[in-house]
C-alpha positions in Angstrom: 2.8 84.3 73.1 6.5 85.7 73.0 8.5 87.9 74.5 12.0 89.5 74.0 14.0 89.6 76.8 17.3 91.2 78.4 19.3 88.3 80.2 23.2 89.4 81.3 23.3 92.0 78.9 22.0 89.5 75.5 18.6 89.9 74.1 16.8 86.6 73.8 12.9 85.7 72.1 11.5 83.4 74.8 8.7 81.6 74.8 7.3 79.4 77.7 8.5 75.8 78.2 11.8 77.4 75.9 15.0 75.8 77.0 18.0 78.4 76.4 21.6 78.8 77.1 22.9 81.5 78.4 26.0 83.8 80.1 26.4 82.1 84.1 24.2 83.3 86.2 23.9 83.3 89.9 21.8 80.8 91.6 21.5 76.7 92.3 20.5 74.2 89.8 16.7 74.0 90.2 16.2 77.6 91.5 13.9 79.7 90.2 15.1 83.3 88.5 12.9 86.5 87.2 13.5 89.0 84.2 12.0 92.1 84.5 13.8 93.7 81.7 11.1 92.6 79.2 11.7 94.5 76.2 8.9 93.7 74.0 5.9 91.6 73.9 3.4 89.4 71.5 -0.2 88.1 72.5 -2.5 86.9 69.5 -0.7 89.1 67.3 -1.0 92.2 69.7 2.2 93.8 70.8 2.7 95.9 73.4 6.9 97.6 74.1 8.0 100.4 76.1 5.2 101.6 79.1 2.8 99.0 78.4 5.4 96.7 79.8 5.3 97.6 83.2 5.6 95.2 85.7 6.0 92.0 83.1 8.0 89.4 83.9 9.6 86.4 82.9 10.0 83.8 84.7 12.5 80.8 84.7 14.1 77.8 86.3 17.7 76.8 86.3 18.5 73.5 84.8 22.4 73.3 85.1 25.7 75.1 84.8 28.0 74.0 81.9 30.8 75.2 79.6 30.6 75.9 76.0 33.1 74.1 73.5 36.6 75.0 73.4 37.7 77.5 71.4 41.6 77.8 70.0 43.3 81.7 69.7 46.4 80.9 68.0 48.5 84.5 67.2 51.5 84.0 64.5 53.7 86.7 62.6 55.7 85.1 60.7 58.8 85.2 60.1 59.6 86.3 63.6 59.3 83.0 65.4 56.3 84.4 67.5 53.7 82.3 68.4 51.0 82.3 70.9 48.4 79.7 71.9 45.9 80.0 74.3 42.3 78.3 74.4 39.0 79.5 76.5 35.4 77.9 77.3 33.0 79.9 78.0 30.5 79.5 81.1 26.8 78.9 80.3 23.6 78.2 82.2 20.9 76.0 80.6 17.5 77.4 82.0 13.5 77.0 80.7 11.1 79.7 81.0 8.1 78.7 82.9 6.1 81.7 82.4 5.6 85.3 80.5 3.3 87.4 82.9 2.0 90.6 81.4 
């Protein structure tokens, strides 16, 4: 069994005991979180989207809050002596889905 899933505004096919990472989201380390924003859904090779999802959910547990790696913007034009550098990591939270209830 699958599901697709809206988390923070990314799509994501979960599956239970999954560990994904995804934008930061609200809550302690150990808490547990619910998707209702279940887009579309797979048991033995049934699916079921749109009204027949009413009321699923997916539910998970946070794991921890990290950062992603670093990642370098470096702007040049050249032959003007401009240069810019600037460098951003991007906020995650590692979570595993403990359930899909239909």
């Amino acid at each position: 069994m699958y599901a697709i899933v809206s988390i923070a505004g990314q799509q994501f096919k979960v599956a239970k005991d999954q560990q994904i990472f995804v934008h930061r989201l609200q809550g302690d380390e150990g808490a547990s979180i619910e998707f209702d924003n279940v887009l579309l859904a797979e048991n033995e090779g049934k699916f079921k989207l749109g009204t027949d999802l009413k009321g699923a959910k997916v539910s998970a547990t946070i794991l921890s809050h990290l950062k992603g790696d670093k990642v370098i913007v470096f702007k040049k034009k050249r032959r003007k002596g401009y240069k810019k550098k600037n460098g951003h990591r991007q906020q995650f939270t590692k979570i595993q889905i403990t359930g899909i209830a239909l």
